[in-house]
C-alpha positions in Angstrom: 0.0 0.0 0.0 2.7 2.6 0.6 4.5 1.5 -2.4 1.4 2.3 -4.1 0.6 5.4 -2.4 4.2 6.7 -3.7 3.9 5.8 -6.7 0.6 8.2 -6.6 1.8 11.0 -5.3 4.8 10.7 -8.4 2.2 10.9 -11.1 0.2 13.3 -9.6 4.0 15.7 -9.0 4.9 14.5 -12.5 0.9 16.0 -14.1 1.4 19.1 -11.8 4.9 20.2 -13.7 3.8 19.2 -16.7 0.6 21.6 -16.5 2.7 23.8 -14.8 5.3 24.6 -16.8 5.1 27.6 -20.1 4.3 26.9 -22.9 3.5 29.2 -26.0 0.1 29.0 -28.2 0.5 27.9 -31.8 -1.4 28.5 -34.5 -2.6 25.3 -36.6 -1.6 24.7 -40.2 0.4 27.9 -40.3 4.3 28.6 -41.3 6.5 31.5 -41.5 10.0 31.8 -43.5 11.9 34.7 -44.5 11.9 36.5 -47.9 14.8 38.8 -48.9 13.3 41.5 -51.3 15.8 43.3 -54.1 13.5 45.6 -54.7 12.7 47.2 -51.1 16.1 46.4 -49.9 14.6 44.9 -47.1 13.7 41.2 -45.6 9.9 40.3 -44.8 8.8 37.4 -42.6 5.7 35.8 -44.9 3.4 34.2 -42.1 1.5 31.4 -43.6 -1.8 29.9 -43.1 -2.3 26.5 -45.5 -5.3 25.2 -44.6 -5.2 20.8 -45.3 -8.3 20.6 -47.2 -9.2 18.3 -49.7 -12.1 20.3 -51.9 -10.0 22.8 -53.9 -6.0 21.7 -55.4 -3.5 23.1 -54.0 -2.7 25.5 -56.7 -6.3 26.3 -56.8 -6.7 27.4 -53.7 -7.8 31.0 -52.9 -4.9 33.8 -51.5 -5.5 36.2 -49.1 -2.6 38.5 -48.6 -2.6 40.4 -46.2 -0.9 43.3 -45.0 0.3 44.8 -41.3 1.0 40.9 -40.3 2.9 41.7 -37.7 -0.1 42.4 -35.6 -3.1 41.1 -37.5 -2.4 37.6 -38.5 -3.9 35.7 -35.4 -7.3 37.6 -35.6 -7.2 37.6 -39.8 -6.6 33.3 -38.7 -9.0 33.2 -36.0 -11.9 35.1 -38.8 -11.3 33.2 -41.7 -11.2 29.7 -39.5 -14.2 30.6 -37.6 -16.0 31.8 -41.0 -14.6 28.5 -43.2 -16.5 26.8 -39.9 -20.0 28.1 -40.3 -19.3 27.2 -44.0 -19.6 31.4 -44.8 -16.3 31.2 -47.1 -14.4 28.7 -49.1 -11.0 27.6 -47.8 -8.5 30.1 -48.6 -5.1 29.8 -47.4 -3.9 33.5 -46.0 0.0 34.7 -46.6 0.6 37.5 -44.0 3.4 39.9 -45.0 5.8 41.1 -41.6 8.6 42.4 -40.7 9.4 40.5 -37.5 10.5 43.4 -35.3 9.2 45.6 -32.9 6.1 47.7 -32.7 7.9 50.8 -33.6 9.9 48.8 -36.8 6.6 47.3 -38.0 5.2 51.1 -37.9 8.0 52.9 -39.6 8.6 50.4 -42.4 4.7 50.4 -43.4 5.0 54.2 -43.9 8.0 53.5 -45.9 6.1 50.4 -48.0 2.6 51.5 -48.3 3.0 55.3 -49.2 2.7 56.6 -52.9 5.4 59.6 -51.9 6.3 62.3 -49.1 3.6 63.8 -47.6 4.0 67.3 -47.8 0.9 68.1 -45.7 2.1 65.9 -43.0 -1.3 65.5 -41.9 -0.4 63.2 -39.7 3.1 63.8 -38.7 6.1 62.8 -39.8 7.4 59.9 -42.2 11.3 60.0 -43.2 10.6 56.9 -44.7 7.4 57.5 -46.8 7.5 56.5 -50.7 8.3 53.4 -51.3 5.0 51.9 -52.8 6.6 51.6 -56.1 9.1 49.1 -54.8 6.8 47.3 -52.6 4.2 46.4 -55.7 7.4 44.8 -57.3 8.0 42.6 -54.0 4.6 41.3 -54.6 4.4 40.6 -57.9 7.5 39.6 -58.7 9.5 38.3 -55.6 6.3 37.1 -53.3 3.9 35.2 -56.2 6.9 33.4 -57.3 7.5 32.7 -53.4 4.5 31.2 -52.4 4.3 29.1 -55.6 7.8 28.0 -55.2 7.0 27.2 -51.6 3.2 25.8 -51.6 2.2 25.7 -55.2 -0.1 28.3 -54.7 -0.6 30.0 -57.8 -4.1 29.6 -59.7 -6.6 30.8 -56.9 -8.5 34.1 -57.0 -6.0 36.9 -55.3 -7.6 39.3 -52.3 -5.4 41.7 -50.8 -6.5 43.1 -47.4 -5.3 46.4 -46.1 -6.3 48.8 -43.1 -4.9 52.6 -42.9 -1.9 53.1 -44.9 -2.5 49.4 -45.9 -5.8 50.6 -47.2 -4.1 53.6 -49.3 -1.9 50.7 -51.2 -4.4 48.3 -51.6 -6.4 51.9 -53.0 -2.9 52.3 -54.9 -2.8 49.2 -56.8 -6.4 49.2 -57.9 -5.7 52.3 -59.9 -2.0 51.3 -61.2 -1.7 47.7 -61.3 -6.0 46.5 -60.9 -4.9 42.8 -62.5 -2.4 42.1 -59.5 -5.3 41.4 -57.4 -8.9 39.9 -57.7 -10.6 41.4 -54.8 -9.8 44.1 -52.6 -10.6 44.7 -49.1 -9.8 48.5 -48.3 -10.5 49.2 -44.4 -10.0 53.1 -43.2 -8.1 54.0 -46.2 -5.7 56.9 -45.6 -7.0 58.6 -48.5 -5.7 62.6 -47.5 -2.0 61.1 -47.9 -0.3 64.0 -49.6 -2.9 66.5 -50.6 -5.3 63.3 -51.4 -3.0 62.2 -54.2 -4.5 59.1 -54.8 -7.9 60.9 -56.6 -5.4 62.2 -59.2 -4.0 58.8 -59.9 -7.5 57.4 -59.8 -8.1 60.5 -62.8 -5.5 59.4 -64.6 -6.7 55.8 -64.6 -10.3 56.7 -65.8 -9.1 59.2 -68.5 -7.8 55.8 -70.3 -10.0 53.0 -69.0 -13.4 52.8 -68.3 -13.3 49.4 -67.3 -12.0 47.9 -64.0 -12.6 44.2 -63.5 -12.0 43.6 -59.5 -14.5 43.4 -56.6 -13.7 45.9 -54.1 -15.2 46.3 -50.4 -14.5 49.7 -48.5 -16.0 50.3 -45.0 -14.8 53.3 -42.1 -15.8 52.9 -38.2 -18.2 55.8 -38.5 -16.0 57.1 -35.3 -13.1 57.3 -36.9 -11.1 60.7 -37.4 -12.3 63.2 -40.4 -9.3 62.9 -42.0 -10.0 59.3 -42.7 -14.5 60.0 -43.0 -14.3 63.0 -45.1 -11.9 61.7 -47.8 -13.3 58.4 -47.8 -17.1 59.4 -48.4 -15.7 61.9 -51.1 -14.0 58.7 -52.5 -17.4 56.5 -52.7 -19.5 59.3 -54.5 -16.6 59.8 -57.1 -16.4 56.3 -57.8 -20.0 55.3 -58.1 -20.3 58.4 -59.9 -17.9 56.6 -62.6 -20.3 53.1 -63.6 -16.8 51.6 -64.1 -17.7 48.3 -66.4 -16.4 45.2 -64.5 -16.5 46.7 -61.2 -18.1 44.9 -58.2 -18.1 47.9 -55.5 -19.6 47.2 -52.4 -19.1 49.9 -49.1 -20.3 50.0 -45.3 -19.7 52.8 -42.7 -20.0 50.6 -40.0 -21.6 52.4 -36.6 -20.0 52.6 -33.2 -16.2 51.9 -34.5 -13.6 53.9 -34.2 -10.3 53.5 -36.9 -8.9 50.6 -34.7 -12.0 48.7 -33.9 -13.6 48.4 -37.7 -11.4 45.6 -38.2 -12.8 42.7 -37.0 -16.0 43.2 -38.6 -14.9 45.3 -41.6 -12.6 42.0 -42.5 -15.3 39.6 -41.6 -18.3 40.8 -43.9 -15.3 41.7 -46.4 -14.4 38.4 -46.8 -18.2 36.8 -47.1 -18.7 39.2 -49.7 -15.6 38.9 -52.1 -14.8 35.6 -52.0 -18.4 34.6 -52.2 -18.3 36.3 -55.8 -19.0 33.7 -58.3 
């Protein structure tokens, strides 16, 4: 009996350390590995979501990219898992693009990476490293694409890009420069003023020489964000449904009681139900 009773009290200390000790949350099905980029000069950590699923090939399977990783991965996981659950969305595998730093790295090199130019307003403050948007839409289409099919075969499936704040400006960006880089775009609290709103000339320039734009496009604002980000945004939706682009699928929602940060969660999730339910 007191051989037995030792041998209890061992297997109850040995559950009690192992419950006791740290261990770190994973995320299921995801990867991350490090891209070197020519053209930004700069190295990204791609955080990967590949969902094992046997309804869609591999190379068919629909790509959400999605920028500002660094802090919006887990909730952009924890959506798209919880919404692929309820059967709302197809499986779509989600490639996050990082830096892997700090808070304050991850803030400056966005400014640097999703920015058209200088802001010579500086609306809202200063950005040494504002500009580089040009060099960033090469890293996508011709370092990252090849990536990710190098990696994971992912090649065929319909393209979303998702952007928030100056994520939202590039995502705007690319609609009006390089529209065929990207099926569907999810454009959350665009930072439309950026430089004297610079981004309705580029969109002026596009329309003088196409009248057709063949992506599906959801917008939304917290209708508590700042004016800077309200004002510009609204003026944006009038001019563009004012245009009856052919082709276009536009789709917007000033979503009550959110502020710029708060939108997110629910700007993404009815985002995603209505792009990638496009048939």
């Amino acid at each position: 009996m007191k051989t037995l009773l030792t041998a209890c009290l061992l297997v109850a200390s040995l559950i009690g350390n192992v419950f006791s000790q740290d261990t770190k949350v994973g995320l299921d099905q995801t990867y991350s590995k490090w891209l070197d980029s020519k053209f930004v000069g700069d190295n990204f950590l791609i955080k990967c979501f590949i969902p094992n699923q046997k309804a869609i090939p591999l190379d068919s399977l629909p790509i959400i990219f999605l920028l500002d990783a660094d802090l919006l991965f887990g909730m952009t996981y924890d959506i798209v898992r919880w919404l692929r659950l309820g059967r709302e969305i197809p499986d779509a595998a989600i490639i996050g693009i990082s830096y892997g730093g700090s808070v304050s790295d991850w803030y400056s090199k966005r400014s640097r990476d999703f920015t058209p130019s200088q802001d010579l307003t500086k609306v809202w403050g200063e950005f040494p490293l504002a500009g580089g948007a040009e060099n960033f839409k090469k890293f996508l289409e011709l370092e990252l694409f090849k990536f990710i099919n190098d990696e994971f075969k992912l090649k065929n499936g319909t393209k979303t890009i998702v952007g928030c704040s100056f994520g939202g400006l590039i995502c705007t960006d690319i609609l009006f420069s390089n529209p065929d880089l990207f099926d569907n775009y999810i454009i959350l609290g665009p930072a439309l003023k950026w430089n004297d709103k610079e981004i309705f000339k580029k969109e002026s320039k596009y329309y003088e020489n196409h009248k057709n734009l063949n992506s599906n496009v959801f917008t939304a604002i917290g209708n508590l964000d700042d004016k800077t980000i309200t004002e510009p945004w609204i003026e944006f939706i009038n001019l563009i449904e004012s245009r009856k682009y052919t082709g276009l699928t536009f789709e917007t929602w000033l979503i009550e009681n959110e502020t710029h940060m708060s939108m997110f969660p629910s700007g993404l999730t009815r985002g995603l139900k209505t792009v990638l339910n496009k048939k």
